[in-house]
N, C-alpha and C positions, 0 to 999 in steps of 0.2 A: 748182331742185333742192332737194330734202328732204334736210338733213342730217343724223343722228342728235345730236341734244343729251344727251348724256352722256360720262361720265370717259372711254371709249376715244377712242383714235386711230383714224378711221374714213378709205379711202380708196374713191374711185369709182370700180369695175369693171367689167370686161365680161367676162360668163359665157358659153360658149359653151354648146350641146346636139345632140341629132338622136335622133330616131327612126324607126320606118317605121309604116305603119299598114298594118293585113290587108287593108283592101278601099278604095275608094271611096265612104265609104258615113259617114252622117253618126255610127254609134255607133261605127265603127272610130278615124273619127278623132276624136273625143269620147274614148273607150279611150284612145288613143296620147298626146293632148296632156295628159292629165289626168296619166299617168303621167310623162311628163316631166315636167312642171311640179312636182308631187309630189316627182320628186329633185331637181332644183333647189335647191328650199325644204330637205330634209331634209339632202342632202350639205354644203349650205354656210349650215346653222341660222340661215336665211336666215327674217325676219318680212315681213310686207306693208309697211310705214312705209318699210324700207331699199329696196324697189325701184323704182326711175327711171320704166324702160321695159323695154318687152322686144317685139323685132320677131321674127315668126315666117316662116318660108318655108316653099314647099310646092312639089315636082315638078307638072310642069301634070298630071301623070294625077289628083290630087288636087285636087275644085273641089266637093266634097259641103257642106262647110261652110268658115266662117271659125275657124281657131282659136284667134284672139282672142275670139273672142266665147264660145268655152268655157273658156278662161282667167279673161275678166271675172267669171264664176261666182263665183270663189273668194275666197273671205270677207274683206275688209279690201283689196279690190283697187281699188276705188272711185277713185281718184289713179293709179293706174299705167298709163302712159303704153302702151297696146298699137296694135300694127299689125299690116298680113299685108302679101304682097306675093310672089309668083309668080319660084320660082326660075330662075335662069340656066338652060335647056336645051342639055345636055351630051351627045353620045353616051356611050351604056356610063354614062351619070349612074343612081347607086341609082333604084331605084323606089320611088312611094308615102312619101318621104323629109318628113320635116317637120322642118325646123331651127331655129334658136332661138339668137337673142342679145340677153343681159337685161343692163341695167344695174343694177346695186345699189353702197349704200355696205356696205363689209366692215369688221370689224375690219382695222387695217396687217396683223398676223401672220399672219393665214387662208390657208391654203395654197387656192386654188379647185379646185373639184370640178366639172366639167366633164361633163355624162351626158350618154353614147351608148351610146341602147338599142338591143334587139333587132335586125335587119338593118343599121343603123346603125352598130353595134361596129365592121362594118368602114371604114370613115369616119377613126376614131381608135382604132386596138388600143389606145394604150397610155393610153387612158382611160375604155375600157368598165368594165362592172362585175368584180369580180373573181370568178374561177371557183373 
């Protein structure tokens, strides 16, 4: 584990996410993971150095791409520990659903910030984005 070496108190968490993606189709879901990922990082001013790992899941209708590997993209990601891995099949399960649980070290005080986009919202109302 990467620690951050500076004056804060830093503790090791686990961030959750989800979103949906429009189609099956390798820019859909390129679109969906980039945007998650994207709040991730912004809601919880979050660098590449503080992130672990981050394992992603995907409803079986979705098998276009991996989205780690359009995660891996993103700049300074080089160490971060990514996986995929094919979610639990649920009746009435969201469709087209791609979830997301990252580790990173936080400042102790950081309240976490949790994104659940577009079809997703409803997964978690009361930590989708605000209307």
């Amino acid at each position: 584990m990467r620690k951050p070496n500076d004056n804060q108190t830093f503790r090791l968490r686990g961030l959750r996410g989800a979103t949906t993606s429009q189609s099956n189709s390798v820019q859909a879901i390129e679109s969906a993971v980039t945007e998650l990922v994207k709040e991730l990082l912004i809601r919880n001013e979050l660098v590449p150095k503080r992130i672990v790992s981050i394992t992603f899941s995907v409803t079986s209708d979705l098998n276009a791409c991996f989205p780690a590997s359009i995660a891996r993209r993103q700049p300074g990601w080089e160490e971060v520990a990514l996986l995929d891995c094919q979610q639990m099949s649920v009746n009435g399960d969201l469709k087209r659903c791609i979830r997301m649980l990252a580790h990173a070290w936080l400042p102790k005080e950081n309240v976490l910030q949790h994104p659940y986009l577009k079809e997703a919202s409803i997964l978690r109302p009361d930590r989708s984005p605000l209307k």
